[in-house]
VEXDOSE-967297 format. One record per residue (C-alpha): x, y, z; residue number from 1; residue in one letter. Coordinates in steps of 0.25 Angstrom, whole numbers, plus 5000, padded with zeros to 4 digits. Each point is the difference from the previous one (the first is absolute). Layout:
% residues N
ATOM; X; Y; Z; NUM; A
...
***
This chain:
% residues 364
ATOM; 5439; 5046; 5015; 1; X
ATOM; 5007; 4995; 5012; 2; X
ATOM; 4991; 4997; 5012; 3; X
ATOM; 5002; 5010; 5013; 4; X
ATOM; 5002; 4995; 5013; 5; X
ATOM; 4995; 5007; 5012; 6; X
ATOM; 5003; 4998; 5014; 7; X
ATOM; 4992; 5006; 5011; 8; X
ATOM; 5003; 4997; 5015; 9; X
ATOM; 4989; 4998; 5009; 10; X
ATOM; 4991; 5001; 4988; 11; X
ATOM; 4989; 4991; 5007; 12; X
ATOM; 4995; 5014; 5008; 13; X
ATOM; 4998; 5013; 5001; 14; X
ATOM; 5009; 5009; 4990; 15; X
ATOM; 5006; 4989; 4994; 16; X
ATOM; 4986; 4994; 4996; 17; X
ATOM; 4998; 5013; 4995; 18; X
ATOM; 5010; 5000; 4991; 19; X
ATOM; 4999; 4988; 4995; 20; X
ATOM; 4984; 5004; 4997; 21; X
ATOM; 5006; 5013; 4993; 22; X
ATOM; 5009; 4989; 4992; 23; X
ATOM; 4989; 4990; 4995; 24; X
ATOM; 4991; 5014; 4997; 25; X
ATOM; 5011; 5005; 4991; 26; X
ATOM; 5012; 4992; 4998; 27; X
ATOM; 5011; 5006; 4994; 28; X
ATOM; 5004; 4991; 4989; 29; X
ATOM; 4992; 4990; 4994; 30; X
ATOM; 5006; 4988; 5005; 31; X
ATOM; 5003; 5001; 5016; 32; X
ATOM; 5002; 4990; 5011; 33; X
ATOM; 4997; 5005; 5013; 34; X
ATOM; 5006; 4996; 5013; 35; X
ATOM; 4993; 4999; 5014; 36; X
ATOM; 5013; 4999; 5010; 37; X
ATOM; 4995; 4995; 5012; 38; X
ATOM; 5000; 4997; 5014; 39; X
ATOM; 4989; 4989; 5002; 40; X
ATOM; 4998; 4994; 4987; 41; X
ATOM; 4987; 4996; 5002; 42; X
ATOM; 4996; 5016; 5001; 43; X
ATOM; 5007; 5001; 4988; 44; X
ATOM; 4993; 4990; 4992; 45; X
ATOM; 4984; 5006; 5007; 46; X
ATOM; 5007; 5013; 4995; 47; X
ATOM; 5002; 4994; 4985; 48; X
ATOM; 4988; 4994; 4998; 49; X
ATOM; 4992; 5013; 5006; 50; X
ATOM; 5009; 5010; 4989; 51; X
ATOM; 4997; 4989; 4990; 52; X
ATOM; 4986; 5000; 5004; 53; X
ATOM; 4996; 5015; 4999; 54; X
ATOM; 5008; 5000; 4987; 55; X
ATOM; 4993; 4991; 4993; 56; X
ATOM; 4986; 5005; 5005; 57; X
ATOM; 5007; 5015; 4995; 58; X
ATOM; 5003; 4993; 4986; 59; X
ATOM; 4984; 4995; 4997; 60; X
ATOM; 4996; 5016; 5004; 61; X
ATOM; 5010; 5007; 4987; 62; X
ATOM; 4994; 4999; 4987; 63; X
ATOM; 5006; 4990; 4991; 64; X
ATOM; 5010; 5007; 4993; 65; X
ATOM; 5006; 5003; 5011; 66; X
ATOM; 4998; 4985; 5006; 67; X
ATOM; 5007; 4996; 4988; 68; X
ATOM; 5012; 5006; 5001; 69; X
ATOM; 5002; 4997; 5014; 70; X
ATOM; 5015; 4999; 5005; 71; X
ATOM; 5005; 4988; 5003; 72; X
ATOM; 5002; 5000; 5016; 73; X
ATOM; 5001; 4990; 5009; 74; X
ATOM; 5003; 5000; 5015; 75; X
ATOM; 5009; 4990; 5010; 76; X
ATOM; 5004; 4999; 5012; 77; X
ATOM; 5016; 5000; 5006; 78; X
ATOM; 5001; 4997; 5016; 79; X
ATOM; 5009; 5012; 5006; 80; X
ATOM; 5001; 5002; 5015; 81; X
ATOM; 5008; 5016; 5000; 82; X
ATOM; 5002; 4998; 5015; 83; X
ATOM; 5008; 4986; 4997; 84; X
ATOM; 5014; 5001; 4992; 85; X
ATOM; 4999; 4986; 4996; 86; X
ATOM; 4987; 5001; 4995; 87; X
ATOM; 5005; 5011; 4993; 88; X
ATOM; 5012; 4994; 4993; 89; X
ATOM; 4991; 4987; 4997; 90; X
ATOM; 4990; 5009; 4993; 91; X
ATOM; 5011; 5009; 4990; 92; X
ATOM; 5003; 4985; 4998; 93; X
ATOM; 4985; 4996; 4994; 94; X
ATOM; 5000; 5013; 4994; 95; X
ATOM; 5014; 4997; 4991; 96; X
ATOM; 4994; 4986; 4997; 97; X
ATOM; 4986; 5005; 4996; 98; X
ATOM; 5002; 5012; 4992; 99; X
ATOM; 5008; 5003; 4991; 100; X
ATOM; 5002; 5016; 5006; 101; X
ATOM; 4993; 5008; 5008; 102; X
ATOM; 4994; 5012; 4996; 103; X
ATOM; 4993; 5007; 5013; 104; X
ATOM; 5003; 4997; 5013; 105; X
ATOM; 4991; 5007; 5010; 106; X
ATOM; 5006; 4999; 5014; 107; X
ATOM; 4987; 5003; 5007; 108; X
ATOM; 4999; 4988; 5011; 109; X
ATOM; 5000; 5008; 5012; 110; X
ATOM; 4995; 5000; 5015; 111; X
ATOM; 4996; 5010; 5011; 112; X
ATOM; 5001; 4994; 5013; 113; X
ATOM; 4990; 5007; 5007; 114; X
ATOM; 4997; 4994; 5015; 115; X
ATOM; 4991; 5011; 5006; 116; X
ATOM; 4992; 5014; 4996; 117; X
ATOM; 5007; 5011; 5006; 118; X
ATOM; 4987; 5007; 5005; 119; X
ATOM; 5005; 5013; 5008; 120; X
ATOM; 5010; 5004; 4988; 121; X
ATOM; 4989; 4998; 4988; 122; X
ATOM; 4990; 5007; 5007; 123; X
ATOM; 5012; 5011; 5001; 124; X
ATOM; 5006; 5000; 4986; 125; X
ATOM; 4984; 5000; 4994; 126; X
ATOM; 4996; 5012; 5004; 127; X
ATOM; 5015; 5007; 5002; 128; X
ATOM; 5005; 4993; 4986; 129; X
ATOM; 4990; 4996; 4993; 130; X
ATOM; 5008; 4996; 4987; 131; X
ATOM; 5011; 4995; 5006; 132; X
ATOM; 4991; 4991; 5009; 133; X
ATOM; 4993; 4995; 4987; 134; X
ATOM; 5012; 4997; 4993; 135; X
ATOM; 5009; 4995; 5011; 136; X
ATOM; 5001; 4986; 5009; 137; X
ATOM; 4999; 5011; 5012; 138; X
ATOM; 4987; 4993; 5005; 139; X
ATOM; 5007; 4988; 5001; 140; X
ATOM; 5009; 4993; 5010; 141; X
ATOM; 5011; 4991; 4994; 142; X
ATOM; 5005; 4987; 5005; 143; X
ATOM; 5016; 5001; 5004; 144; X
ATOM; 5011; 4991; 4998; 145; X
ATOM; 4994; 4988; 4992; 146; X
ATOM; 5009; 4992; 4992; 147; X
ATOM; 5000; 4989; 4990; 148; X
ATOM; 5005; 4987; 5004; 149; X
ATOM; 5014; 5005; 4994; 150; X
ATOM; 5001; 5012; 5007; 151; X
ATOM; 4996; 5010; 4992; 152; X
ATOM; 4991; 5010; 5003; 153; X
ATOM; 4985; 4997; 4994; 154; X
ATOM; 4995; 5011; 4994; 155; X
ATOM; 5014; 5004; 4996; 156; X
ATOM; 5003; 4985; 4992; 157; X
ATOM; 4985; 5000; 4996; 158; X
ATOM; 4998; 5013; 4995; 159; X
ATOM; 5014; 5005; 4995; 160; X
ATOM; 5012; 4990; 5000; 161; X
ATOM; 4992; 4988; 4996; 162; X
ATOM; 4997; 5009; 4987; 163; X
ATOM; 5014; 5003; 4999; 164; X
ATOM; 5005; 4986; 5002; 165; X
ATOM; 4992; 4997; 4987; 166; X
ATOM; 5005; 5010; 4992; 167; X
ATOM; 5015; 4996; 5001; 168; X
ATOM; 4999; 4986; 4999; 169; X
ATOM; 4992; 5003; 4989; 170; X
ATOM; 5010; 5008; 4993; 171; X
ATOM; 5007; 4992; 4989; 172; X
ATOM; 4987; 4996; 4996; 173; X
ATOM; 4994; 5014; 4998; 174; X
ATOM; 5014; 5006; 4994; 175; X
ATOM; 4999; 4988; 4988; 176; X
ATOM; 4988; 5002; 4995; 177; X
ATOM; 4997; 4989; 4988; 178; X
ATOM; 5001; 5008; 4987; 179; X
ATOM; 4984; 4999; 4996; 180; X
ATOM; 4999; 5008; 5014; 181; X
ATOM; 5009; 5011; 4997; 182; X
ATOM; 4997; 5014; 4993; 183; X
ATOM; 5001; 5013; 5004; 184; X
ATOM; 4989; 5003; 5013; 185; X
ATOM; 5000; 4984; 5003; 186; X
ATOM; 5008; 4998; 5011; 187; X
ATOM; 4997; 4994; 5013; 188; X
ATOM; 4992; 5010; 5009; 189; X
ATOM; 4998; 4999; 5013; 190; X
ATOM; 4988; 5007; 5008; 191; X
ATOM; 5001; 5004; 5016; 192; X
ATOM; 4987; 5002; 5007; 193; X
ATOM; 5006; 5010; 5009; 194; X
ATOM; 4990; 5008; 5009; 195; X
ATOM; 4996; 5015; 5003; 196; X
ATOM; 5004; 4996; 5015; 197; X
ATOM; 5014; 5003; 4993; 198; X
ATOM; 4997; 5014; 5000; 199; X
ATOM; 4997; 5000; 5017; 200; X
ATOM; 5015; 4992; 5001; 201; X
ATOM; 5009; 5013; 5005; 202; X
ATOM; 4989; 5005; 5010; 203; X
ATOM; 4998; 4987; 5007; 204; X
ATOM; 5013; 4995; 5000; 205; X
ATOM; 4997; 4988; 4992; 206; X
ATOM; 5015; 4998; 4996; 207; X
ATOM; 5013; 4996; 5009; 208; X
ATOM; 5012; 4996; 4993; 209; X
ATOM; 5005; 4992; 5013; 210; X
ATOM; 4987; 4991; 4999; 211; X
ATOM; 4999; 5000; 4985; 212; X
ATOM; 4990; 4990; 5001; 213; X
ATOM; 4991; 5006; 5010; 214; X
ATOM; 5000; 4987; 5009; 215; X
ATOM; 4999; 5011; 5012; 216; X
ATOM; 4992; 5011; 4995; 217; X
ATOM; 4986; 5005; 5000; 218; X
ATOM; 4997; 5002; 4986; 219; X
ATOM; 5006; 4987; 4990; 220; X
ATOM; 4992; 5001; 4990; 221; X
ATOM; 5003; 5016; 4996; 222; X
ATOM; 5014; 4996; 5002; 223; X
ATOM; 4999; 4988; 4991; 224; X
ATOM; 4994; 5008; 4990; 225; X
ATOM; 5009; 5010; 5000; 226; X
ATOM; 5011; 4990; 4997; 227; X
ATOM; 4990; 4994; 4989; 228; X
ATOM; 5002; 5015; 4994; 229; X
ATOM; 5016; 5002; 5002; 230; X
ATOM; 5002; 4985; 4994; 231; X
ATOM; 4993; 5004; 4989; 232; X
ATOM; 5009; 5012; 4998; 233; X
ATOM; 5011; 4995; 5002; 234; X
ATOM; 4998; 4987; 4990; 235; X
ATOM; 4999; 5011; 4987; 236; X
ATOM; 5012; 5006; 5006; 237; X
ATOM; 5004; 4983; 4999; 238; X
ATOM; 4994; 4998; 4987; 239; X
ATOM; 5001; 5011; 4990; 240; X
ATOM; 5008; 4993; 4991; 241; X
ATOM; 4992; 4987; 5000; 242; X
ATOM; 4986; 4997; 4995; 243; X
ATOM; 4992; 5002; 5014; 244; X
ATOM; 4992; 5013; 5006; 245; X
ATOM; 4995; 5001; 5013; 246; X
ATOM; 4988; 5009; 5004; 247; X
ATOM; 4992; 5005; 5013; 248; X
ATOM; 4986; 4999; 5000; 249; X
ATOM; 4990; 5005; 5011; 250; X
ATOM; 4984; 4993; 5001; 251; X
ATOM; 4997; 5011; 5009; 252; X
ATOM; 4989; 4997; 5011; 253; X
ATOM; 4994; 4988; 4997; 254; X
ATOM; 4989; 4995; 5011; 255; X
ATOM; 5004; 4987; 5006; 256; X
ATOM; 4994; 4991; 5013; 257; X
ATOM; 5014; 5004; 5006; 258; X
ATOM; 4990; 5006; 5013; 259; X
ATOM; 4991; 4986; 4999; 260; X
ATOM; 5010; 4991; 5000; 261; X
ATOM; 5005; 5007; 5015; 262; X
ATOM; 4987; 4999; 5005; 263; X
ATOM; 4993; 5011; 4997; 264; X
ATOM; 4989; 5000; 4988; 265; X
ATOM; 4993; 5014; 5003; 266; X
ATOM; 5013; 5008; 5000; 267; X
ATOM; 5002; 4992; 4986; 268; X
ATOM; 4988; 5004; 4994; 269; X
ATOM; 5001; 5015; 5007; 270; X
ATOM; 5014; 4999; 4993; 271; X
ATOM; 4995; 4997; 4986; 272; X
ATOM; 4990; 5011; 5001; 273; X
ATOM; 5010; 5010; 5005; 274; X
ATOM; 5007; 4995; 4987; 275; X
ATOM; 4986; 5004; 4992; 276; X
ATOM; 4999; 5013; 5004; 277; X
ATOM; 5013; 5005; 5001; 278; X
ATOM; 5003; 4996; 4983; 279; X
ATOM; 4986; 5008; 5002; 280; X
ATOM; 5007; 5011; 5005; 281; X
ATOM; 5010; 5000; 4990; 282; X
ATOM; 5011; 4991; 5006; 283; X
ATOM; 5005; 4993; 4988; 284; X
ATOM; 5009; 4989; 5006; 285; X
ATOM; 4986; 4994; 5005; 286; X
ATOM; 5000; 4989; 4987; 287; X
ATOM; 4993; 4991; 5011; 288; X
ATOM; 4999; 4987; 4992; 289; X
ATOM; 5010; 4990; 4996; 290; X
ATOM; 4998; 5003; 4983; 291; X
ATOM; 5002; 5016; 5003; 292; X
ATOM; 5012; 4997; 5007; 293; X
ATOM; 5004; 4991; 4990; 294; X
ATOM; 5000; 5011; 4990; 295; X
ATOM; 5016; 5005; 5000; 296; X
ATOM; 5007; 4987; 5000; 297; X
ATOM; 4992; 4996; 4987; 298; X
ATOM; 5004; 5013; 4994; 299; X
ATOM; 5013; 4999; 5000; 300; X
ATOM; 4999; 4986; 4996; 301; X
ATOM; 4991; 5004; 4988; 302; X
ATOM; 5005; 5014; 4998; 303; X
ATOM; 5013; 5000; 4989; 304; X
ATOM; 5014; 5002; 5006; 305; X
ATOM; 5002; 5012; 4991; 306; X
ATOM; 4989; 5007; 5011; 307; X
ATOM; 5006; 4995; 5011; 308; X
ATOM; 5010; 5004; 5011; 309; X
ATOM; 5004; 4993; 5010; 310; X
ATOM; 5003; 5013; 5008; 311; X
ATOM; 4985; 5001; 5000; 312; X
ATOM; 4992; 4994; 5011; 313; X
ATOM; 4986; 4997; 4994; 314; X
ATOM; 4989; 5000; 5009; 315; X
ATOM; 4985; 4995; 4999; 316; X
ATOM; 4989; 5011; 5003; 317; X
ATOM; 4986; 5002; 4999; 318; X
ATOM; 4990; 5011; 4997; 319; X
ATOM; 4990; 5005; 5012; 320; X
ATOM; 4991; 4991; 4989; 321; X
ATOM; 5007; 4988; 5000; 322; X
ATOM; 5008; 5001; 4988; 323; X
ATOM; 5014; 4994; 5001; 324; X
ATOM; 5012; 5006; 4993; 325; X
ATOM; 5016; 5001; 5000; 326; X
ATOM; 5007; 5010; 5007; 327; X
ATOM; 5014; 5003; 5000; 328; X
ATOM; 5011; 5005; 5012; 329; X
ATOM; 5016; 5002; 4999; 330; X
ATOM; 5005; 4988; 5007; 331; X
ATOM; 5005; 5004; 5012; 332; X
ATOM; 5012; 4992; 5004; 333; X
ATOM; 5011; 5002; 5010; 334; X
ATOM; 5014; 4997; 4995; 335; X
ATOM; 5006; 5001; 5012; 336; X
ATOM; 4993; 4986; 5004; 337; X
ATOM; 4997; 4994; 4988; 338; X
ATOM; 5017; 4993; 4997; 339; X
ATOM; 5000; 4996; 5017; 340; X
ATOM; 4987; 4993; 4998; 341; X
ATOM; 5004; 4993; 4986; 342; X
ATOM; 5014; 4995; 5008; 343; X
ATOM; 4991; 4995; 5011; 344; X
ATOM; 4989; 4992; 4991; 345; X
ATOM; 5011; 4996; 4992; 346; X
ATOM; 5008; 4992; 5010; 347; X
ATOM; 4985; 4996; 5003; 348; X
ATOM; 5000; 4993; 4987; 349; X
ATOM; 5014; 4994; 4999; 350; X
ATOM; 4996; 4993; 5013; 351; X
ATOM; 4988; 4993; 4997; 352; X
ATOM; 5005; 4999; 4986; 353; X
ATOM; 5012; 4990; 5005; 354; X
ATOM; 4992; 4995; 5011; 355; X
ATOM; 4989; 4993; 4990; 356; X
ATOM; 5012; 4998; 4989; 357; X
ATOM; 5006; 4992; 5011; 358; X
ATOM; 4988; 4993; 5004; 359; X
ATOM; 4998; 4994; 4986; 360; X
ATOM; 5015; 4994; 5000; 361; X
ATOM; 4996; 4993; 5012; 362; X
ATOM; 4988; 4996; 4994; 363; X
ATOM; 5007; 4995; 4988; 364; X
***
């Protein structure tokens, strides 16, 4: 059998280490390459050796049937910067020249650029709202108007368009699929780490068709995942005649030092005990930790096509006990957005398409 390749951005942390543990616990297929696309390269190799690590320690604990029959999985590194279009057209590059296909792509790289804790209105939305508070950014003050070295918005380029560059430039490679790789079901999948902040976008005004990129607005990273949910939409419109499926997934509310890292550790540990007790309470989007929320992307990549739909958003949730499971919601998309926002990220890619093509004729 063929080997597998999956990619998973930003799969040195948080859900994409989770899903990578979900993948060396119970890869799909017997021979599989996974792919840590990262940033810092060095976090990406402490990352591999940690996965590797805890597998091998999880492998002398089975009995020996199952040790051995164990898959054969191995786990590399690929150095991706989302925020960065060259890096992002260097990396579809190594991953043509290393693989021969690709078989997952998890677009998870992803940033929240929180600056300050927005005290009055979390005090106001936890006991007016509470689930909204518990499942939104509300507490959070974002930074405005930061952009990449080329102009881009950040969390826009890192988040969304970054993915989306990959793809296309990606796509003769994932439409001609080497003939051991092809079969009904084997196609390409890619898998969005959306966010359940997508279902807060209407009422805080996250989306504005004449600053698409949210350079200027308060909320980029609900805007950036609600383009990470209308690109993927759009692509099955794109692709249903060719070999690639695209699908929305949802970690739910995983715990994070989001609230250290601004300066405040006793609102980050009130934060995370919030969390406890209200998946205590019933509130299954509380998956907490990064292997909970890893739980809906590994689905859909283990899960067979014929049980898919990719009209289907999947979403991690837990039990008031702990115990993580798949939900499923009717994705919600906007069609009246969805073709001006493939027209705008389109011109994006024949942009900084040419501009790298034309860099390597001078170069050469």
């Amino acid at each position: 059998m063929a080997r597998k390749v999956a990619v998973i951005t930003g799969g040195n942390s948080g859900i994409g280490y989770g899903i990578a543990q979900r993948l060396l616990d119970d890869p799909p297929y017997p021979h599989l390459t996974i792919v840590l696309a990262c940033r810092n390269l060095q976090r990406a190799d402490e990352a591999r050796a940690s996965l590797l690590a805890a597998h091998a320690a999880e492998l002398l604990e089975r009995d020996d049937d199952q040790a051995t029959t164990k898959p054969d999985v191995d786990v590399q590194v690929l150095q991706l910067d989302t925020s960065r279009p060259a890096s992002v057209l260097a990396a579809a590059r190594d991953i043509r020249r290393r693989f021969a296909t690709l078989d997952y792509l998890f677009c998870n790289a992803g940033i929240l650029p929180a600056s300050s804790i927005a005290y009055l209105r979390a005090a106001y939305y936890l006991f007016s709202a509470p689930h909204y508070f518990i499942t939104s950014s509300v507490a959070l003050n974002q930074v405005r108007g930061q952009l990449t070295p080329e102009g881009l918005g950040l969390v826009f380029s890192t988040n969304a368009f970054g993915h989306y560059l990959l793809i296309r430039t990606l796509e003769p490679y994932l439409f001609n699929r080497p003939a051991d790789h092809g079969g009904e079901g084997d196609g390409t999948r890619i898998i969005w780490t959306s966010s359940n902040t997508s279902a807060h976008i209407g009422s805080m005004g996250a989306f504005r068709p004449d600053d698409y990129q949210h350079i200027e607005g308060p909320n980029p990273y609900e805007s950036s995942k609600m383009i990470g949910d209308t690109v993927s939409t759009c692509l099955n419109q794109r692709y249903a005649d060719k070999p690639v499926r695209s699908f929305i997934t949802e970690p739910g509310t995983v715990a994070s030092n989001i609230y250290a890292e601004i300066g405040n550790w006793l609102l980050s540990l009130i934060i995370v005990l919030v969390n406890y007790a209200f998946r205590l309470a019933g509130v299954a989007e509380m998956t907490i930790t990064p292997y909970n929320g890893g739980l809906a992307p590994y689905y859909v990549a283990v899960e067979s096509e014929t049980e898919l739909d990719p009209g289907t958003r999947y979403l991690s949730r837990c039990t008031r006990w702990g115990t993580p499971y798949v939900a499923e919601l009717p994705v919600a998309a906007d069609d009246d957005i969805g073709p001006g926002i493939m027209r705008q990220l389109d011109a994006l890619v024949t942009k900084f398409s040419a501009t790298e093509s034309g860099k390597e004729e001078v170069a050469t």
